[in-house]
C-alpha positions as CSV (number, residue, x, y, z in Angstrom):
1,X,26.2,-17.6,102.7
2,X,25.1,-21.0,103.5
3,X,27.6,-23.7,104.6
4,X,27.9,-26.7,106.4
5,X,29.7,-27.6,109.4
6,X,32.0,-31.3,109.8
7,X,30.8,-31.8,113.1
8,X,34.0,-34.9,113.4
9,X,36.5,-32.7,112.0
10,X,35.2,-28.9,112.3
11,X,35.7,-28.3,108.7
12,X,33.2,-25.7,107.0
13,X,32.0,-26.5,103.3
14,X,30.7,-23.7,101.6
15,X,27.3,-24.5,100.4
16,X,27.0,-24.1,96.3
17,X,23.6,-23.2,94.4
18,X,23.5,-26.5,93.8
19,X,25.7,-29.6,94.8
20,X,25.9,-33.7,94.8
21,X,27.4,-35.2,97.6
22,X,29.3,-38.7,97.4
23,X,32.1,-40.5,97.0
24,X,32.5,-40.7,93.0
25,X,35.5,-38.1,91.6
26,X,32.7,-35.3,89.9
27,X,31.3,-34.8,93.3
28,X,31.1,-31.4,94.3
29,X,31.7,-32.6,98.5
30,X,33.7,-36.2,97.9
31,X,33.5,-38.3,100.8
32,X,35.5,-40.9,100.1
33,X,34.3,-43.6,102.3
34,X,33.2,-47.3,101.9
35,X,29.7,-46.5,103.5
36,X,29.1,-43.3,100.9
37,X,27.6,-44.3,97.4
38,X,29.5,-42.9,94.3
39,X,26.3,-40.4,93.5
40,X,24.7,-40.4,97.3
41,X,22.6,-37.0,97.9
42,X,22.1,-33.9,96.7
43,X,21.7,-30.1,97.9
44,X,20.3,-27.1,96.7
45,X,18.9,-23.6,97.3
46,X,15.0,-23.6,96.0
47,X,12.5,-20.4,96.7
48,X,14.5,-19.3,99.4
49,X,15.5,-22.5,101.3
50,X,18.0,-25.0,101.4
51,X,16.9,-28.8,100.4
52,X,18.1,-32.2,100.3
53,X,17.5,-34.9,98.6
54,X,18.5,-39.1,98.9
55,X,19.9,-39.8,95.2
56,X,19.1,-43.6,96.1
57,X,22.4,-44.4,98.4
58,X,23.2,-47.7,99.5
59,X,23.2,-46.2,103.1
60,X,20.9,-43.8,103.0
61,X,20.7,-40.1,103.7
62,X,19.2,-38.6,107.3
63,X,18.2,-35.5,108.4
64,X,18.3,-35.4,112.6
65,X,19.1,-39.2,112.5
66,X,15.4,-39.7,110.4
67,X,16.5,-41.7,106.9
68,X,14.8,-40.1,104.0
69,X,12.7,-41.5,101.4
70,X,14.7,-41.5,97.8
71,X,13.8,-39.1,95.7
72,X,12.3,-36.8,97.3
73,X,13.3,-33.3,98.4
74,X,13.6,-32.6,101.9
75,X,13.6,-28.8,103.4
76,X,16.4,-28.1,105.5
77,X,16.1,-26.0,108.6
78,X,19.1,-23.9,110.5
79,X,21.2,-26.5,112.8
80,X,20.0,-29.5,111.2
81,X,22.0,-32.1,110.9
82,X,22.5,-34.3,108.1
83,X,24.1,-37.6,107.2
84,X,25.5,-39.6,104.8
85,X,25.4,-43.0,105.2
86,X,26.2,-43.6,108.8
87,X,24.2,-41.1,111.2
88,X,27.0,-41.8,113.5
89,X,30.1,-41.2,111.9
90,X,29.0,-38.6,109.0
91,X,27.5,-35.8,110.8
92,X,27.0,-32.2,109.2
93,X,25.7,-29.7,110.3
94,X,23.5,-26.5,108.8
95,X,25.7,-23.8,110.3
96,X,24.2,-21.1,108.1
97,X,20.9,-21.3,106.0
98,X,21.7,-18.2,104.0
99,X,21.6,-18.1,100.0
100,X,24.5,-19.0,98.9
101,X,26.5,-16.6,96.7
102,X,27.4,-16.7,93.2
103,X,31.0,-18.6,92.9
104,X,33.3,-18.6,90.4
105,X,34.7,-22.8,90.9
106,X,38.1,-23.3,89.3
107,X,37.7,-26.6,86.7
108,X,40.9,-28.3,87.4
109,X,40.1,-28.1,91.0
110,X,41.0,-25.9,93.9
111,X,38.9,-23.5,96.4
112,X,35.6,-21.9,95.0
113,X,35.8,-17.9,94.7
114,X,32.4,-15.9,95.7
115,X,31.4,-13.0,94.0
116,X,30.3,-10.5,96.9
117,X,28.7,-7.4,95.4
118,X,27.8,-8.8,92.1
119,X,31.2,-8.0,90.7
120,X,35.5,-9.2,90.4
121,X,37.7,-9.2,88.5
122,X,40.2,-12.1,87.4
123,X,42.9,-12.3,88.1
124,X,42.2,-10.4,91.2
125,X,46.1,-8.8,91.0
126,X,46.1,-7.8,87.4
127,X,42.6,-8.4,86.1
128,X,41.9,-9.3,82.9
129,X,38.3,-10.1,82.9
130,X,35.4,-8.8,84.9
131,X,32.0,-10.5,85.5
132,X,29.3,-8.6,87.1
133,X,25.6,-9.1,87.6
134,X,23.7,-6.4,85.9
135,X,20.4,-4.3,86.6
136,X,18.4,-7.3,85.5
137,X,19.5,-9.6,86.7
138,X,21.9,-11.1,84.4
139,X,25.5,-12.1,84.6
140,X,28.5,-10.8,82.0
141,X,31.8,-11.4,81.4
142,X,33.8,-9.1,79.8
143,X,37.5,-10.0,78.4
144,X,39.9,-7.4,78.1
145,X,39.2,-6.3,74.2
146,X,36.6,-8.3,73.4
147,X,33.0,-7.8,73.5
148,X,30.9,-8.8,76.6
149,X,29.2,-12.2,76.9
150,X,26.6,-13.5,78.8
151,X,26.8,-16.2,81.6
152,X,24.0,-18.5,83.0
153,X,24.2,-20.7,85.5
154,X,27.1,-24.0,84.4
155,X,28.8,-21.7,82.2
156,X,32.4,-22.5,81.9
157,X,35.5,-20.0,80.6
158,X,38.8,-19.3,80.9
159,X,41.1,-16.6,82.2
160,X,44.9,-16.2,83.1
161,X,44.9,-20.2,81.9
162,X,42.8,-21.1,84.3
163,X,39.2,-22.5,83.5
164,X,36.0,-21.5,85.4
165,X,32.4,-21.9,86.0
166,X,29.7,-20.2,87.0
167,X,27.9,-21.2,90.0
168,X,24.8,-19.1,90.5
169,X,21.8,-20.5,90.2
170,X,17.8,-19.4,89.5
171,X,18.4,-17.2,92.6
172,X,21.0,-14.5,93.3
173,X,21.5,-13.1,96.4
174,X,22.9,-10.1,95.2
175,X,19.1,-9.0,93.8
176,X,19.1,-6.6,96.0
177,X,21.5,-4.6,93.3
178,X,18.4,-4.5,91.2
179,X,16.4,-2.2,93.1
180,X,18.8,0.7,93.2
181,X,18.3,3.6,91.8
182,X,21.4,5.1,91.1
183,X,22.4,5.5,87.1
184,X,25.4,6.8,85.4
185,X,23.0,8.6,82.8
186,X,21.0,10.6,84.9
187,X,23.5,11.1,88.3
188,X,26.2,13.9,88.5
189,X,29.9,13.2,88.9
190,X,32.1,16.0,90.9
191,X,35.4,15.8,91.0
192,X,37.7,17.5,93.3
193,X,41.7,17.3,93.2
194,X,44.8,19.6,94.5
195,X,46.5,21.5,92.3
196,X,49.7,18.8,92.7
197,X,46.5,16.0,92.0
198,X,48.2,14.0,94.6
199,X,44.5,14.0,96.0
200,X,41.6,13.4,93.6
201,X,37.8,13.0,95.7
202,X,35.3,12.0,93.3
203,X,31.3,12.4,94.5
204,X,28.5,11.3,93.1
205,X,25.1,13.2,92.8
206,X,21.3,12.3,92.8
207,X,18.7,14.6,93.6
208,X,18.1,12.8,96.9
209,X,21.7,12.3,97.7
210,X,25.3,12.9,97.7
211,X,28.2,10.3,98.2
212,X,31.7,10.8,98.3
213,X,34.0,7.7,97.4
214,X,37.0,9.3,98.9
215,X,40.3,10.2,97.7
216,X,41.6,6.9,95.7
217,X,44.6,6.4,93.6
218,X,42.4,4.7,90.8
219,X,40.0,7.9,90.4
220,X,43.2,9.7,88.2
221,X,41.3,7.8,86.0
222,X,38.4,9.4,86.6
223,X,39.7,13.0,86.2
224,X,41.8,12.3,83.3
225,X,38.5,11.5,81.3
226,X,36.3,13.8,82.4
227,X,38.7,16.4,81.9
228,X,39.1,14.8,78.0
229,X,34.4,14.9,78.1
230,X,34.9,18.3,79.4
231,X,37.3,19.9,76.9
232,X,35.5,18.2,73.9
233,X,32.6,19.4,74.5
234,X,34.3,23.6,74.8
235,X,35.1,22.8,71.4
236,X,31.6,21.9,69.9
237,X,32.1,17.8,69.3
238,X,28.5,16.5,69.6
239,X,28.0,14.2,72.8
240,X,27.9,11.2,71.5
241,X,31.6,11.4,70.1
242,X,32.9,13.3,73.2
243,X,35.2,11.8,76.1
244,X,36.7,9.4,73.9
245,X,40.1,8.4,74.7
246,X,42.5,5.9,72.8
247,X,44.0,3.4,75.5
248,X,47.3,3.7,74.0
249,X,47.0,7.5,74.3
250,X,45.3,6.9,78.3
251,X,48.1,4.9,79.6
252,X,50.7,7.4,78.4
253,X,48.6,10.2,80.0
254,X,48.3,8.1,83.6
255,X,52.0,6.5,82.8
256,X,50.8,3.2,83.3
257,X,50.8,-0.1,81.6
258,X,47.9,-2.4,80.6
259,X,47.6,-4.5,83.5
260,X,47.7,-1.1,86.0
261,X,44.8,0.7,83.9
262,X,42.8,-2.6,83.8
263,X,43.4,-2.9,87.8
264,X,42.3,1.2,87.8
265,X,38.8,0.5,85.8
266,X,37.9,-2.8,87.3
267,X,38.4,-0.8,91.2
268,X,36.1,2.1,89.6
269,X,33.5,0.4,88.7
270,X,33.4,-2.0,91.2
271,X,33.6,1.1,93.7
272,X,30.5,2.7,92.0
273,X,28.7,-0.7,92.1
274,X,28.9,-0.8,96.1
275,X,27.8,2.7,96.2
276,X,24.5,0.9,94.7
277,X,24.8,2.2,90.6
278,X,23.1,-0.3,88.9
279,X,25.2,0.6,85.5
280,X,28.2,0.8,87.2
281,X,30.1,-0.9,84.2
282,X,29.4,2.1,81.7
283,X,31.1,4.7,84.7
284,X,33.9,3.9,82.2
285,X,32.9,2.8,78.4
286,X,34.3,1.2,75.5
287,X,34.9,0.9,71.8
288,X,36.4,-2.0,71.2
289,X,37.0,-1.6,66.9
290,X,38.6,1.9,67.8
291,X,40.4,1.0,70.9
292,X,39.2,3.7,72.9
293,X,37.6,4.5,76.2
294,X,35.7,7.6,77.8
295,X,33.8,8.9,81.3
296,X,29.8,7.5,81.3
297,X,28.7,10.4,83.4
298,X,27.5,13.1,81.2
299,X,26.6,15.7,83.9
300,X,30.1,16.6,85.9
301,X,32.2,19.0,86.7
302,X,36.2,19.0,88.0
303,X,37.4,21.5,90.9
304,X,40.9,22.1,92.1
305,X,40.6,22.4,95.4
């Protein structure tokens, strides 16, 4: 991701979407020196680029020791180096002209926390939210029984006490997680456990491909529901009521508590959303009136191995 380098002090400031640089409290980077204006410059990632702009400083803004013209935006290149005020004592440099990632910025202060892969969980222990980008581009958040909302760009919550907001931008480079084309409705699930289910593989199947994610403690989970789809559906209950599983019922089955099966589902999907599922949130659904839970995949099978 982008980020600029203190050339006095060797600090690195990861580069936001969007940012104002100055000396005034709100300021994403406060400088907090005489020769910095309250509101001095701003940076931002536009069509692929990063750009600066003078927000009409006392000092002035430069760009390789040139003083920009206020107002206007002003490309950035890789190694550039930019100043605030005094081109000889405020000297940053462009250490990385990637996109920036998505951050989650804590309200109240505090360092920012990127969103690699288009998907965490908060907090990151014992999560109790998760916020993922989806297939189109668009950014959720979904509360532990409550429905899922939709975030933009600014949008502030809170989680665990502790208030948020989104930093993401017209641009996300995490895009690339809308070209795949893996889908929970259309791939196969195979799981594969030993009779003792001390090891549980799960695979995933296209018709191009097949891609194990290992033998993980979290994909119990994963058996225990498709075992639940499976046996449902030996007995005749039509698809669209099979799999489900009341939470209560689920936690007593895994012996878990709350916080443990919310830690299990937020490491499943976010497993399946690496593998490149573009759905990877419905690898495990919900109903939130009922309470209840079941396995997305329709097509699997379970093996003891």
């Amino acid at each position: 991701m982008g980020s600029l380098l203190n050339r006095q002090t060797g600090a690195t400031w990861m580069l936001r979407a969007e940012q104002i640089i100055g000396r005034a409290n709100e300021c994403a980077l406060r400088l907090d020196v005489g020769y910095v204006s309250g509101h001095h410059a701003e940076i931002r990632w536009s069509v692929g680029h990063w750009q600066i702009k003078d927000l009409g400083s006392r000092n002035g803004t430069f760009v390789n020791n040139e003083r920009l013209a206020t107002g206007g935006w002003r490309a950035l290149e890789h190694r550039d180096v930019v100043s605030f005020g005094d081109p000889n004592l405020e000297r940053w440099e462009l250490e990385s002209n990637d996109a920036p990632l998505p951050l989650l910025l804590p309200v109240a202060g505090g360092e920012p926390v990127p969103i690699p892969g288009g998907i965490i969980g908060l907090p990151a222990e014992a999560p109790e939210a998760t916020i993922w980008l989806d297939e189109r581009g668009g950014w959720w958040l979904e509360l532990v029984e409550k429905p899922a909302s939709m975030l933009h760009h600014g949008s502030m919550f809170q989680v665990g006490g502790v208030h948020y907001q989104l930093s993401c931008g017209p641009e996300s480079p995490t895009t690339e997680l809308l070209h795949h084309g893996y889908d929970v409705d259309t791939a196969r699930l195979q799981i594969r456990h030993s009779l003792d289910e001390e090891y549980v593989e799960a695979l995933a199947e296209t018709d191009e491909t097949q891609m194990s994610l290992g033998d993980r403690q979290h994909h119990v989970v994963l058996l225990t529901l498709a075992r639940q789809r499976l046996e449902d559906r030996a007995h005749g209950v039509p698809e669209g009521s099979c799999g489900w599983v009341y939470i209560e019922d689920l936690m007593e089955r895994l012996k878990v508590d709350r916080s443990q099966l919310n830690l299990h589902v937020y490491r499943v999907r976010q497993q399946f959303l690496a593998m490149g599922f573009r759905n990877a949130t419905e690898v495990v659904e919900r109903r939130l009136q009922t309470k209840q839970v079941r396995l997305g995949f329709r097509n699997l099978t379970v093996t003891c191995i």
